[in-house]
C-alpha positions in Angstrom: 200.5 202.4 256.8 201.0 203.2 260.7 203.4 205.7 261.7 205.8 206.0 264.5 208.0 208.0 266.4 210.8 206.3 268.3 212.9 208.8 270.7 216.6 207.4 272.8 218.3 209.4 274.7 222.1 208.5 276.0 223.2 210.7 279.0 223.2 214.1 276.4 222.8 211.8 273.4 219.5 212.3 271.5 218.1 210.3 268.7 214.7 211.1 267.2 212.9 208.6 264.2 209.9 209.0 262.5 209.0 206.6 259.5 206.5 204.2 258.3 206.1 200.5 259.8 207.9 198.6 257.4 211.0 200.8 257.7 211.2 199.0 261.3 213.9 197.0 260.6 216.2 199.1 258.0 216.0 201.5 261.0 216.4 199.3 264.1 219.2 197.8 262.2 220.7 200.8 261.0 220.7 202.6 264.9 222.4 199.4 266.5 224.9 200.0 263.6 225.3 203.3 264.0 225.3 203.1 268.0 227.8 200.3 267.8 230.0 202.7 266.1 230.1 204.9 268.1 231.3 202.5 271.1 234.4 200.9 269.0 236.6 203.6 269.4 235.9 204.0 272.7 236.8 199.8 273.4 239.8 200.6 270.6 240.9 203.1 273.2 241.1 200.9 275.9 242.6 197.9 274.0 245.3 200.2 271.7 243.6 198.9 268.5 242.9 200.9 265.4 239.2 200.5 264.6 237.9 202.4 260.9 236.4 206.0 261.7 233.4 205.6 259.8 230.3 203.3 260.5 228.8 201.8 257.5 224.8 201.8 257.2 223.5 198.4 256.2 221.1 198.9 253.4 222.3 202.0 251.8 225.4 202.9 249.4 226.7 206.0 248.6 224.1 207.6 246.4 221.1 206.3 248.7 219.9 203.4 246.5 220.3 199.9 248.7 223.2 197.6 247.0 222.8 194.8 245.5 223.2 191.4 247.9 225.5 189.6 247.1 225.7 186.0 248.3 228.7 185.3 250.9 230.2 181.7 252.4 231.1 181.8 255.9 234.2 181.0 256.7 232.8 177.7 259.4 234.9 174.6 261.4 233.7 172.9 263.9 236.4 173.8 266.8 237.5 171.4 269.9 236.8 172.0 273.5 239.8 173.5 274.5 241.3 175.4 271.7 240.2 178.5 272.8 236.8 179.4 270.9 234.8 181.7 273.3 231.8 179.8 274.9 233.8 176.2 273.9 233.9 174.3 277.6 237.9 173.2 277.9 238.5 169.9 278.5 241.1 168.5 281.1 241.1 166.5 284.1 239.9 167.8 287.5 242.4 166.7 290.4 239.6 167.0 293.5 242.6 166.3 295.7 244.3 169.0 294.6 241.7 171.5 293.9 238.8 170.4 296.0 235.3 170.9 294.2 233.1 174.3 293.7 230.3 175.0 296.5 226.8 175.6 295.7 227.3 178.3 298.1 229.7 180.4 296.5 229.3 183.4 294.3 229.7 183.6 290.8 233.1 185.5 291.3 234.1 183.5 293.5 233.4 180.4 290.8 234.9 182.0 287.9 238.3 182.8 290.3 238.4 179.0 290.9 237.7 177.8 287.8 240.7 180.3 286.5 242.9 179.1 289.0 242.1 175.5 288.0 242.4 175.8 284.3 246.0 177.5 284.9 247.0 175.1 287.0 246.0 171.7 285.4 245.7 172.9 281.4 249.0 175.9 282.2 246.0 178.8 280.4 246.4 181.5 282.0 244.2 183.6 280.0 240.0 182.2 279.3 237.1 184.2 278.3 234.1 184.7 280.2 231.7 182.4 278.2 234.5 179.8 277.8 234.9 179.8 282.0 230.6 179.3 282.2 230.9 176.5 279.5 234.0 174.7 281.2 232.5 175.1 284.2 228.5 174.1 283.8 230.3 171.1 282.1 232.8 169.8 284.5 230.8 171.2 287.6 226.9 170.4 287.3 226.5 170.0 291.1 227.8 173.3 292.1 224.9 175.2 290.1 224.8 176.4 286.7 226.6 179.8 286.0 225.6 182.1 283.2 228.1 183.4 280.5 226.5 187.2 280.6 226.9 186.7 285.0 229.9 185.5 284.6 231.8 188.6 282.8 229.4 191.1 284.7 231.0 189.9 288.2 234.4 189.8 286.9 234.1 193.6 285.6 232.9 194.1 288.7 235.7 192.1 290.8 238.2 193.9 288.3 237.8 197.6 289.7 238.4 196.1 293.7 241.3 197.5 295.6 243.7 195.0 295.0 241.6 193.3 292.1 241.7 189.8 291.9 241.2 189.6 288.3 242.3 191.4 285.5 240.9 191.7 281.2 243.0 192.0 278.1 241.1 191.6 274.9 237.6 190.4 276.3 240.4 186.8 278.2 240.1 187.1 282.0 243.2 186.6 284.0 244.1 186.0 287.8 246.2 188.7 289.5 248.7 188.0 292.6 245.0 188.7 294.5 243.1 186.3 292.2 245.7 183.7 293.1 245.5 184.1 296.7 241.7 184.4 296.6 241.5 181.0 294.5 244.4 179.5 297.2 241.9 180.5 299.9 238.7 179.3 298.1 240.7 175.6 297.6 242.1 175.4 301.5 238.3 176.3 302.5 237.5 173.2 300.8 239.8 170.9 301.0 240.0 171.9 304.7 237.2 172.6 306.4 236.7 174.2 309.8 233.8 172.1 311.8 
């Protein structure tokens, strides 16, 4: 069997593994576990939720031996476009007169702002995640360019530490701020009236 060393370091975190090869995945599941511990109390921190203090292992029980599996049903549903499930496009009608259409030009901020603005004004949500604005708006909105989900919640983190910010986050649902609204305003005159 081939042996391997795997080493991680974290800004002052260290992690050191040696093991055989067909540990490989006990252990690379067992260090995303242990890792994603580690960041829930930070997020619960920021959010004012409880999260448990320990982290569980997969693969190991109290006394070392791995558990038996047990066989579980997933709890599954098909859900409709618009009833909030993350990465589900929402379904309304677009008013171009009102709103204008997105620009190919525009960045994926500046996408993602419209696309909040439109959603509260013609569906009243004021509230959307970040995959759920990508889907929505990749659906509706083909011609302006395809956004990405993972693009989409980067630029808003981003756009959400500006001085005013434009946007703001509760609970992973992105929301326009009195500076998102006027942003979006802008974005929709720009449009609908354009300087020659």
């Amino acid at each position: 069997m081939g042996k391997f060393k795997l080493s991680l370091k974290l800004q002052g975190f260290e992690l050191e593994i040696e093991g055989d090869r067909p540990d490989i995945p006990a252990i690379s599941n067992a260090v995303s576990r242990q890792l994603t511990g580690m960041l829930q109390p930070i997020a619960a921190l920021t959010s004012g939720e409880e999260t448990p203090t320990t982290a569980v292992i997969e693969g190991e029980s109290e006394n070392g031996k791995k558990p038996a599996r047990s066989s579980r049903k997933r709890a599954g549903g098909s859900k409709s476009p618009g009833d909030g499930a993350p990465g589900q496009a929402i379904d309304f009608r677009h008013e171009p007169e009102k709103y204008g259409n997105p620009q190919q030009t525009w960045s994926v901020s500046e996408k993602a702002i419209w696309m909040l603005a439109v959603l509260k004004g013609v569906q009243s949500l004021n509230e959307v995640s970040g995959p759920q604005i990508a889907a929505t708006f990749n659906d509706k909105f083909k011609p302006a360019g395809r956004v990405h989900p993972p693009n989409v919640t980067r630029d808003l983190g981003l756009a959400k530490i500006q001085n005013p910010p434009p946007v703001g986050e509760d609970k992973v649902m992105w929301y326009l701020t009195n500076e998102g609204d006027r942003q979006a305003q802008q974005l929709i005159q720009n449009v609908l009236n354009p300087t020659a």
